[in-house]
C-alpha positions as CSV (number, residue, x, y, z in Angstrom):
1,X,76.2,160.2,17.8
2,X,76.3,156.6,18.4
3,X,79.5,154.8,18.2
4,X,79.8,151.1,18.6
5,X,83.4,150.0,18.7
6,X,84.6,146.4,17.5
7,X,88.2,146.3,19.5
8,X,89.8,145.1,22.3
9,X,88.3,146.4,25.5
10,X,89.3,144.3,28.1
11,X,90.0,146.3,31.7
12,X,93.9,147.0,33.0
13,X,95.2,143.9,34.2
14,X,93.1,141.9,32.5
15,X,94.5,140.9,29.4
16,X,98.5,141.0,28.1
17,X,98.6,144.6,27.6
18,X,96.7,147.7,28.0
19,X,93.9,148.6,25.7
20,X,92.9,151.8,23.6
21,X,89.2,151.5,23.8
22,X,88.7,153.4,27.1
23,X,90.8,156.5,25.6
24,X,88.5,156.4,22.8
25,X,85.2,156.0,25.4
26,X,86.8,158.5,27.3
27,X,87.4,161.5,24.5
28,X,84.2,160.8,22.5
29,X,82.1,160.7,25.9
30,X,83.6,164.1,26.5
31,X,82.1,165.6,23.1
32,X,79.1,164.2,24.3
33,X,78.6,160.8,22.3
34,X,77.4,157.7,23.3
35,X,79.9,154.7,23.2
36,X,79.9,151.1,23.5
37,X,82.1,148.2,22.7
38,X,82.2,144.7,21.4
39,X,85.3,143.0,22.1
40,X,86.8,141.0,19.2
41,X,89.7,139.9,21.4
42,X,88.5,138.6,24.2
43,X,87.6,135.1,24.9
44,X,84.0,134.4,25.0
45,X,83.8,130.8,26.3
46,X,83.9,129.5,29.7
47,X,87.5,128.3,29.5
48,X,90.7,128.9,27.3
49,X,92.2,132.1,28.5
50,X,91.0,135.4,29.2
51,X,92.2,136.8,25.3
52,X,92.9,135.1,21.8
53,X,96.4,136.1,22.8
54,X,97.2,133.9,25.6
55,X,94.5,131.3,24.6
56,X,96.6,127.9,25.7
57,X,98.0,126.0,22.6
58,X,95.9,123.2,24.1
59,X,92.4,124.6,23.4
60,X,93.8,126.8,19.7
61,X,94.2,123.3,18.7
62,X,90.6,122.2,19.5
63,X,89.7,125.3,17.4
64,X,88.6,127.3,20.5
65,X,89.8,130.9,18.5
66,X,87.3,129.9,15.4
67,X,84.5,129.1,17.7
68,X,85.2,132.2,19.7
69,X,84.9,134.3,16.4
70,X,81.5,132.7,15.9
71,X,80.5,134.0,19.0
72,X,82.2,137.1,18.3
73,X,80.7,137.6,15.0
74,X,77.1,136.7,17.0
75,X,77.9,139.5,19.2
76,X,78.3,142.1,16.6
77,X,75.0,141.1,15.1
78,X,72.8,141.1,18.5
79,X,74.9,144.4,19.3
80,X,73.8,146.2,16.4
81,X,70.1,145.3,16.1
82,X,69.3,146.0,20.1
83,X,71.3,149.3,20.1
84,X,71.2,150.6,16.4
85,X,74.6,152.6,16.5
86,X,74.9,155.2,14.1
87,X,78.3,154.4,13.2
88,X,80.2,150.9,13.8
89,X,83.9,151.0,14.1
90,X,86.0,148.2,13.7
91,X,89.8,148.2,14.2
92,X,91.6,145.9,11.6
93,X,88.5,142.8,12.3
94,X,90.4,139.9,10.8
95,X,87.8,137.8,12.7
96,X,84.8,140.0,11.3
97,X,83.4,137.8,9.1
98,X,82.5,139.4,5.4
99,X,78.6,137.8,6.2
100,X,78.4,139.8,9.4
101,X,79.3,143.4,7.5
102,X,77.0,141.9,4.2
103,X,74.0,141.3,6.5
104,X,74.8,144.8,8.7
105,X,74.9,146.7,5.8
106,X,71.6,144.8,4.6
107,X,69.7,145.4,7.7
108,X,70.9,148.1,9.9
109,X,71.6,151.6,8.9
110,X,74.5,152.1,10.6
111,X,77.7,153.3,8.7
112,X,80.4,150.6,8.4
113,X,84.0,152.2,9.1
114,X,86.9,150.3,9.2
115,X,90.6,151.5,10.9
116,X,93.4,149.4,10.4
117,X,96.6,150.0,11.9
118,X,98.4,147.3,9.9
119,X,99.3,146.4,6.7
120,X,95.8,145.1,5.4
121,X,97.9,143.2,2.9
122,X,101.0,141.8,4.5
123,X,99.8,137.8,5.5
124,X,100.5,138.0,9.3
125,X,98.4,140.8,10.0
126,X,95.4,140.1,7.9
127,X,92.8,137.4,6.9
128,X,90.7,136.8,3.9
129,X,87.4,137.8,5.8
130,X,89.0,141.4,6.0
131,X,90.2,141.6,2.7
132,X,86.4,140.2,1.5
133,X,85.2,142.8,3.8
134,X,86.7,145.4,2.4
135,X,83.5,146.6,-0.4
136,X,81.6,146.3,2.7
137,X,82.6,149.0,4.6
138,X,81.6,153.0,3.7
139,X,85.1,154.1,4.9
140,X,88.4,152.4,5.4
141,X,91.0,154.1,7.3
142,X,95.1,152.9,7.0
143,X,98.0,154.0,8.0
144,X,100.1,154.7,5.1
145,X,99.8,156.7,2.1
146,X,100.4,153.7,-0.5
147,X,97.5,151.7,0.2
148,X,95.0,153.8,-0.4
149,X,94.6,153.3,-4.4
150,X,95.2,149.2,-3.3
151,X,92.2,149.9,-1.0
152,X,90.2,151.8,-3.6
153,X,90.7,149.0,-6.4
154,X,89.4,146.4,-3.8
155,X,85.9,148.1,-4.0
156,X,85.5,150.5,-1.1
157,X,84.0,153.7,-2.0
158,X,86.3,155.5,0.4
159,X,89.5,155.3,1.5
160,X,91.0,157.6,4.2
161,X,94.4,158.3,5.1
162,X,94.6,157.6,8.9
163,X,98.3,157.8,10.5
164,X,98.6,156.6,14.0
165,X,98.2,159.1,16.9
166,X,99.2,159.9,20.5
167,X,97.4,159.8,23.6
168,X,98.5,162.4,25.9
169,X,96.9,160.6,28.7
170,X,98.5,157.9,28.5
171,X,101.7,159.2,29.1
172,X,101.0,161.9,31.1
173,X,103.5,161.9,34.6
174,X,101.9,163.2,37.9
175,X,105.1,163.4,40.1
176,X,108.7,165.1,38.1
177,X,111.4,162.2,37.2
178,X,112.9,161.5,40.0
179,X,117.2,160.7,40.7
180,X,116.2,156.9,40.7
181,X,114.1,157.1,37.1
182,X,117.3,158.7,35.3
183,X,119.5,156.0,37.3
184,X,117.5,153.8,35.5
185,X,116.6,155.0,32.0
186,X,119.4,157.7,31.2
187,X,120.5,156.9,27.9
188,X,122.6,158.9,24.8
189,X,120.5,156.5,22.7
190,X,116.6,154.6,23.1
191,X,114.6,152.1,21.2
192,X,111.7,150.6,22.3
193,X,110.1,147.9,20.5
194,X,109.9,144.3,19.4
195,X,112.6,142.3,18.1
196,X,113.2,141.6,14.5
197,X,115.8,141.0,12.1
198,X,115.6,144.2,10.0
199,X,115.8,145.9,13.5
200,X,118.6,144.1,14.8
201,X,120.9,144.7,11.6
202,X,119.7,148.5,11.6
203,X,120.9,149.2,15.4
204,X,123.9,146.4,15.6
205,X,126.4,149.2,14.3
206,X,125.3,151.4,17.6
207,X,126.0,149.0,20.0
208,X,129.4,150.4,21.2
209,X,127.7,153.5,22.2
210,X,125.1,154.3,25.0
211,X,121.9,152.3,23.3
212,X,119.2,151.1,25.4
213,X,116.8,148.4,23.6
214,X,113.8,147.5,25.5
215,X,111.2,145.0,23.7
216,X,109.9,141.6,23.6
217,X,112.1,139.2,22.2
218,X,115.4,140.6,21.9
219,X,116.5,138.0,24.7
220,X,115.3,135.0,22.8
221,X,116.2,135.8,19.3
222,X,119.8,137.2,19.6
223,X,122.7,135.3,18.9
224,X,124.5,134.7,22.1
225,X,127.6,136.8,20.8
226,X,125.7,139.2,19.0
227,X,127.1,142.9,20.1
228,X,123.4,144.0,20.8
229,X,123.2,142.1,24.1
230,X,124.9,144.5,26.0
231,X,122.4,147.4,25.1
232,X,119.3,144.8,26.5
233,X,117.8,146.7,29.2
234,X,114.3,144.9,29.6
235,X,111.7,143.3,28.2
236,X,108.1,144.8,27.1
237,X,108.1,148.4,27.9
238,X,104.7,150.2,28.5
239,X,103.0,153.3,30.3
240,X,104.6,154.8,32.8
241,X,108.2,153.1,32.7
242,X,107.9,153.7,28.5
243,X,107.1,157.9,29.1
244,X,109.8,157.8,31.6
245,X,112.3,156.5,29.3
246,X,111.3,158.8,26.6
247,X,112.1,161.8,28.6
248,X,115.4,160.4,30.0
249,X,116.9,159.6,26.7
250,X,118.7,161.9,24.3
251,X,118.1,160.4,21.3
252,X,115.1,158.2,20.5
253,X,115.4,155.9,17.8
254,X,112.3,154.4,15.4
255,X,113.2,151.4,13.1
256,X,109.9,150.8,10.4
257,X,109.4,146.9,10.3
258,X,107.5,145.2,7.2
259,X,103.8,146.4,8.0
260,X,104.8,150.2,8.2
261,X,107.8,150.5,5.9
262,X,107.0,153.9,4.0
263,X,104.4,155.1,6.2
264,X,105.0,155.6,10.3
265,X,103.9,154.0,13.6
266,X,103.3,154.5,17.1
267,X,106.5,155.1,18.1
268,X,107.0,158.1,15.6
269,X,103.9,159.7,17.6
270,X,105.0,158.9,21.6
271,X,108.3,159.7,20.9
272,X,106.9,163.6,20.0
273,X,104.5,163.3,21.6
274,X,106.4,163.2,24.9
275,X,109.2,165.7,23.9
276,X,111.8,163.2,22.8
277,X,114.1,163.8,20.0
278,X,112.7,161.4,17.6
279,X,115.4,160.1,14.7
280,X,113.5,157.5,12.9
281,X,113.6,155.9,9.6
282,X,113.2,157.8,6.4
283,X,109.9,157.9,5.0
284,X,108.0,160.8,2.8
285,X,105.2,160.4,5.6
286,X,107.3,161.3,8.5
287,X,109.3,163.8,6.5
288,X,107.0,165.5,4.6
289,X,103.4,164.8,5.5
290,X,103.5,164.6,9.1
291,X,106.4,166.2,10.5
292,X,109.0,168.0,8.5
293,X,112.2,166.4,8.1
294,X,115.2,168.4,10.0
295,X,112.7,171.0,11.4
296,X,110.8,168.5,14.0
297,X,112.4,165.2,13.5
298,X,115.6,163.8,11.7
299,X,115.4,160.6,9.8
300,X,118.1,158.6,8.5
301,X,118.4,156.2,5.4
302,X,120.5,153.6,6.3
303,X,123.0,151.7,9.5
304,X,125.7,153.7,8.6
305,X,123.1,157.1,8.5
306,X,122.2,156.5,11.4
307,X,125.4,156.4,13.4
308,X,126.5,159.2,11.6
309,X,122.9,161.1,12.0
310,X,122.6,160.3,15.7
311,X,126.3,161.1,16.5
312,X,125.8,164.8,14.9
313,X,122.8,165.1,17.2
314,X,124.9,163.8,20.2
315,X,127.0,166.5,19.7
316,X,124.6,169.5,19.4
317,X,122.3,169.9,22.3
318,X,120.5,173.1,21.5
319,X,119.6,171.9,17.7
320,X,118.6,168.7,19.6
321,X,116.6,170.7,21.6
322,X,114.9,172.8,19.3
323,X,113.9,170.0,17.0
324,X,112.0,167.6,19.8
325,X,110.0,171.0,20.8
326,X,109.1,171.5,17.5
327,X,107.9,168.3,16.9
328,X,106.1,168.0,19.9
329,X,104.4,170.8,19.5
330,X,103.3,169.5,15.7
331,X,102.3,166.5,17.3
332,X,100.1,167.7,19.9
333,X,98.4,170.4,17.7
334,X,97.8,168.1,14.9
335,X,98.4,164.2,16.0
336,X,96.6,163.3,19.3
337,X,93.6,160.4,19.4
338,X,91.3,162.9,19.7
339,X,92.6,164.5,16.1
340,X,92.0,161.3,14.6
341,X,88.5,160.5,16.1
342,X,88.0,164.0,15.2
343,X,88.5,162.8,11.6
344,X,86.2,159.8,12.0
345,X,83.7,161.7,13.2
346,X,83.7,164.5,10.4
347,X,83.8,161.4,8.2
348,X,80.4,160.3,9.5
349,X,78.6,163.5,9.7
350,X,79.6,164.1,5.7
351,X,78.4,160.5,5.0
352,X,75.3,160.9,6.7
353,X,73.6,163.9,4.9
């Protein structure tokens, strides 16, 4: 099968964070399909940054991001019509315009799938050419439960529920942890993320114990006496340092912000994925659906749930134990990338006939 991706692509090193697409290339190409990509993130022009993300305020207000979408959007078209992809897979598209999908679906007869990782309805993380686009696509994937029927009223035919994933590669160690990676990620308690307010009030009652918070932001937005800052331990934490931390921690902790309130996120996934006790944030998904509540995670409901959850945990080792191997071993049987593409392709292959 023919898969043409619409996501960010751009190489290690080359844009402000590390990309998906080449897990995706790499597990597909092993099943023996043929993949390619257009990048939706990446600037296309000659100057103005090498991503939309650290496009200069300068050129965003010479309305360099719209005229890279056109080019994007150009792209897509050319893309499609020289390499006729059975499938095209866009993740999220806020810049897809809903002309590009009308005139795809008019001319080419490639499926149009859509997986968003967001909230598709919460303003920050969409755009009105996604939510125009949504009749246009044969599929559309999300991450939580509840917006499906949302989805289905907006006039796609199909709506899939698609929970985030883990990528075993990505956090995979070569070498054992070493006396100077526990010197410098042991910790009773872990959360790794970026700052916001619902996340700050939720941990503030557990900074007297043995927290580290690593994440974007927390430096900036924090009040200068605020009882958090002596749990900062870093900024933006990713790869290899992240996977370390995860296995040096006791406890790892998962707050839900706005966009995944109700549903999960990545962290619920690399935290079991890489065999850390993961007590996150109560929702049916993670307790029921995904994992089961108490068996292969914990969850709590509330600040003072949480101290009182994670302090009952501190104190037990071998249930500790037994729950993060549990839910590692759910997560790896039933929650990898390759599960989800798994899913995608199934979907297309059904569709098809």
């Amino acid at each position: 099968m023919k898969l043409l991706f619409v996501n960010e692509a751009w190489e290690p090193g080359k844009g402000p964070f590390d990309t998906v697409y080449r897990y995706y290339r790499e597990v597909l190409a092993a099943g023996g399909h043929e993949v390619d990509v257009v990048d939706n993130k990446a600037m296309h022009l000659p100057v103005g940054g090498q991503t939309v993300w650290n496009c200069p305020r300068f050129f965003r207000a010479l309305g360099w991001v719209h005229w890279n979408n056109w080019i994007v959007n150009a792209m897509l078209r050319r893309r499609v019509a020289t390499w006729r992809p059975d499938v095209v897979l866009v993740s999220k598209g806020e810049n897809i315009r809903w002309r590009t999908l009308a005139r795809l679906k008019r001319n080419s007869g490639a499926l149009l799938f859509n997986w968003d990782m967001d909230h598709p309805f919460w303003a920050p993380n969409t755009s009105m050419d996604l939510i125009r686009g949504i009749p246009f696509y044969d599929c559309f994937g999300t991450l939580a439960e509840h917006f499906v029927v949302p989805l289905l009223a907006m006039g796609c035919p199909r709506v899939e529920y698609m929970p985030m994933f883990f990528i075993p590669e990505r956090f995979a160690l070569t070498e054992p942890l070493t006396a100077a990676d526990h010197a410098r990620f042991d910790a009773d308690l872990l959360f790794v993320g970026r700052f916001s307010p619902e996340r700050a009030a939720m941990l503030r009652p557990l900074a007297p114990r043995n927290l580290a918070v690593y994440g974007p932001d927390w430096d900036r937005d924090l009040a200068a006496d605020d009882p958090l800052r002596r749990c900062l331990r870093g900024g933006f934490l990713a790869g290899l340092d992240y996977a370390k931390a995860l296995r040096c921690c006791r406890i790892a902790i998962n707050v839900l912000v706005t966009q995944c309130k109700g549903a999960n996120n990545l962290r619920t996934f690399e935290a079991t994925g890489c065999g850390a006790f993961l007590l996150t944030e109560h929702s049916r998904e993670q307790a029921e659906v995904l994992f089961r509540d108490g068996e292969e995670i914990a969850c709590y409901r509330n600040p003072g749930d949480l101290v009182r959850t994670a302090q009952r945990f501190l104190d037990d080792d071998s249930a500790r134990a037994r729950i993060a191997a549990a839910g590692q071993r759910r997560c790896l049987a039933e929650h990898t990338l390759a599960h989800r593409l798994q899913t995608w392709l199934q979907l297309a292959e059904e569709l098809r006939r």
